[in-house]
C-alpha positions in Angstrom: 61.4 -41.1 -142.9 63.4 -40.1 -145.5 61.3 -42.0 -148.5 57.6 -41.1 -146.8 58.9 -37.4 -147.0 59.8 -37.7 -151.0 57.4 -40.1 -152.3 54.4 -37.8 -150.9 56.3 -34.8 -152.7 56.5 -36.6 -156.3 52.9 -35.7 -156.9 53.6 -32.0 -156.2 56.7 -31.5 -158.0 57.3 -30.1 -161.7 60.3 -29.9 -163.8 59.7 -26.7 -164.0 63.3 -26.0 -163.1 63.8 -24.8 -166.7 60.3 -24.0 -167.6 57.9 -23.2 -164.8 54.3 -23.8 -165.1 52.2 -20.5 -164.8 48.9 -22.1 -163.8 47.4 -24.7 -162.3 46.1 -26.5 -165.6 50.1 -26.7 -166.4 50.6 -28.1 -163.2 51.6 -31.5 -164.1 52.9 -31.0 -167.3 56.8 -31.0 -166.5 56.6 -33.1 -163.6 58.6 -35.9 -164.6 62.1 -34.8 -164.7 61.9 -33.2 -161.2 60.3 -36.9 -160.0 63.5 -38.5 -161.8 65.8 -35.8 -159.6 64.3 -36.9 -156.5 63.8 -40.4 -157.0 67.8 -40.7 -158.0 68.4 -38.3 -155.0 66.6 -41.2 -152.4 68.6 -44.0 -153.9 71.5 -42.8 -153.5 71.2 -41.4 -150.1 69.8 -44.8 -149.2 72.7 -46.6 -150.1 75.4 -44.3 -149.0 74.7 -45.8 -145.9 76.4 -47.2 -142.8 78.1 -43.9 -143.2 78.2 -41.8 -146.3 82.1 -40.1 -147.5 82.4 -36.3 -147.6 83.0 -37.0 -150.9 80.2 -38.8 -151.9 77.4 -36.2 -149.5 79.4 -33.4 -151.8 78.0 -34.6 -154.1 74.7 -35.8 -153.3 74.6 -32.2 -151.4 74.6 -30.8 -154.7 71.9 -33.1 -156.3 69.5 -32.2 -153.2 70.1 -28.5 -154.2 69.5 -29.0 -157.9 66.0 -30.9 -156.8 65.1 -28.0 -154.2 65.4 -25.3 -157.2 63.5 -27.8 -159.2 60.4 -27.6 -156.9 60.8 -23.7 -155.9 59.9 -22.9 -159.7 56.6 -24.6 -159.3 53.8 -21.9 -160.1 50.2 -23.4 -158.4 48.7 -20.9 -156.6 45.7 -23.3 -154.8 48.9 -25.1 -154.0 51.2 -22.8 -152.2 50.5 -24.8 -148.4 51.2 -28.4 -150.2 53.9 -27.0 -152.0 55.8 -24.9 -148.7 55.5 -27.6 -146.4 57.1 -30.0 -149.1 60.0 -27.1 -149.8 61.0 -27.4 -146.0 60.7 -30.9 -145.9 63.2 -31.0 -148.9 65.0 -27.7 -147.2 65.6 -30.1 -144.4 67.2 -33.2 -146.5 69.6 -30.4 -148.0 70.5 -29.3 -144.8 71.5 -32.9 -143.0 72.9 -33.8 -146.5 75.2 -30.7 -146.0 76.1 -31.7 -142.6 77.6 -34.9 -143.6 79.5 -33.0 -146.5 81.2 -30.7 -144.6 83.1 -30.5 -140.6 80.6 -32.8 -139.0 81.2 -35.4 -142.0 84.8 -34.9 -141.5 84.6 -35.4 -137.7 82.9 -38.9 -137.8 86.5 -40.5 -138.7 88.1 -38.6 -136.0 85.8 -40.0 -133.8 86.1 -43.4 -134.9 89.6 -43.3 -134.5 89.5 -42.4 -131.1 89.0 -45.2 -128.3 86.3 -45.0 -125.2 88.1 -43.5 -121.7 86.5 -42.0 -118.8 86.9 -38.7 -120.3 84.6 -39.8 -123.7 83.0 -43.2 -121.8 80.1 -42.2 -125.0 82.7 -43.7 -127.4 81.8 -47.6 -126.1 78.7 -46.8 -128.4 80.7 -46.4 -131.6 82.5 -49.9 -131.0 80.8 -52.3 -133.1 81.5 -53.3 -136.9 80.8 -50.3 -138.7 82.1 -48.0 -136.7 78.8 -46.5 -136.4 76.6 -45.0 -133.6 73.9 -46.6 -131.4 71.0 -44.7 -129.7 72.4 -44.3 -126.8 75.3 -41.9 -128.2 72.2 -39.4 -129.4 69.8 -39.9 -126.5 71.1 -41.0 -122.7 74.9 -39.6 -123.8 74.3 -36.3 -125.9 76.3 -34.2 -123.8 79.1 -36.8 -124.5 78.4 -36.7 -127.8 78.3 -32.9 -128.2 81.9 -32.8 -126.0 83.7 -34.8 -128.1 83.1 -33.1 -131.5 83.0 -30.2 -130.1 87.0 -30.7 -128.5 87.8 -33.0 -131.3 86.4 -31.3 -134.6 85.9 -27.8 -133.4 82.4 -25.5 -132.7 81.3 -25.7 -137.0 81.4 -28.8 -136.3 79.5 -29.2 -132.5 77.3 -26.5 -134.5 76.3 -28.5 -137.4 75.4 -31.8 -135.4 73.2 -29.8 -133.1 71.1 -28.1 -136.0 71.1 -31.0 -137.9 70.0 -33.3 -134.9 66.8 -35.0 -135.7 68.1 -36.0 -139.3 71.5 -37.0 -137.9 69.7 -39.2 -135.6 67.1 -40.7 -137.7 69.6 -41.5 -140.2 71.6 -43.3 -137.7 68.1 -45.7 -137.3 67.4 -43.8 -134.1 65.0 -41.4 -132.4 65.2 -38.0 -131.5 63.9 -37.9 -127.5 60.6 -35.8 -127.7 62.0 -33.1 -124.8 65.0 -32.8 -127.3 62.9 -32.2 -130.3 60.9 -29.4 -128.5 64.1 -28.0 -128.3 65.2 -27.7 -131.6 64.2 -24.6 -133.6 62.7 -25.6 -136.7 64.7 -23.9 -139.2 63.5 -25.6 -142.3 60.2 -23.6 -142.0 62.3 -20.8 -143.8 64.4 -23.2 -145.8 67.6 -22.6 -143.9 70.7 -24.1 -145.3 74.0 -24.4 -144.5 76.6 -24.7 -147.8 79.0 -27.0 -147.6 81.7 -24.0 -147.8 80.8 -22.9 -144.8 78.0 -20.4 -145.9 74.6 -19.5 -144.9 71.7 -19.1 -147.5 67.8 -18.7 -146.7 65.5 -20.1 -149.0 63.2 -17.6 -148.6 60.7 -20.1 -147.3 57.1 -21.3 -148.0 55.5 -19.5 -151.4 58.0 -16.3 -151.2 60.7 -19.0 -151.8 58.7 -20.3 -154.8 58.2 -16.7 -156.4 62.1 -16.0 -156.5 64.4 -17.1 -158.8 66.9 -14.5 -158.6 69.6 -16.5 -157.1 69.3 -16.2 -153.1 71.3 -19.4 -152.9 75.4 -19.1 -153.4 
């Protein structure tokens, strides 16, 4: 999911992070060093994997960011559609990233500390090798799910899974149940982030986002 989102951005995105391209003729002309952001940003998300660190999604968090103001300089007005949808996409990334950097990131070794009872029976789905979940703890057992980090790790925490759902799911090798998706506002249509301290920024989404540089992001 992750790579067909960013390798159908590469041909879209410009470095001009630093430099932004006024026309369309300029289009392609910085486009390499925002490709090189993104393409280091998918490696390294891919192999943070069973479960990435706080530490390490910090980080990464702050890469994704760095690639997202990379593509909002890009100045292509026969673009602008291409260009928004990709912003959210990326918007999105950010925003799971940030999840796993932050109080739901922090709660996934609470929970694997803890052992299934009749109060949490969702826990038997954590108990394999990796100490990572199965479907069933995001589909058939979701209100389990959202109880235990909710009475474990707090509401930021019950918040930030529940906004960050579909990524959290799909990341986990799992799907999101259609009726659940329908659900779930989509956000990322305005480029809504939330910073790992704790903050809320909008990325003033599709081209409006593009056209402002002035620092809308902490």
């Amino acid at each position: 999911m992750i790579l067909y989102i960013f390798l159908s951005l590469i041909p879209l995105v410009s470095t001009g992070y630093h430099h932004p391209s006024q026309d369309c003729s300029g289009f392609f002309k910085y486009e390499n060093s925002c490709n090189q952001l993104i393409l280091d940003l998918i490696h390294d998300w891919s192999t943070a994997k069973p479960i990435p660190s706080v530490k390490i999604s910090k980080s990464l968090y702050s890469d994704c960011r760095s690639a997202l103001e990379c593509v909002k300089m890009i100045d292509c007005e026969e673009k602008n559609e291409e260009i928004s949808k990709k912003m959210a996409d990326l918007a999105e990334l950010c925003s799971g990233i940030a999840a796993f950097s932050s109080s739901f990131g922090s709660c996934i070794t609470v929970i694997q500390s803890k052992e299934s009872s009749q109060e949490y029976p969702c826990l038997k789905y954590w108990n394999n090798p990796y100490q990572t979940p199965t479907c069933e703890f995001f589909e058939s057992e979701y209100d389990c799910a959202e109880m235990i980090v909710e009475n474990q790790c707090g509401l930021r925490s019950l918040q930030e899974m529940n906004m960050n759902r579909k990524f959290i799911t799909e990341f986990f090798g799992c799907k999101m149940p259609i009726e659940s998706r329908n659900e779930t506002k989509t956000i990322y249509a305005t480029g809504k982030i939330v910073l790992d301290e704790g903050k809320e920024s909008m990325l003033r989404g599709a081209s409006n986002a593009r056209l402002d540089d002035s620092g809308q992001d902490d």
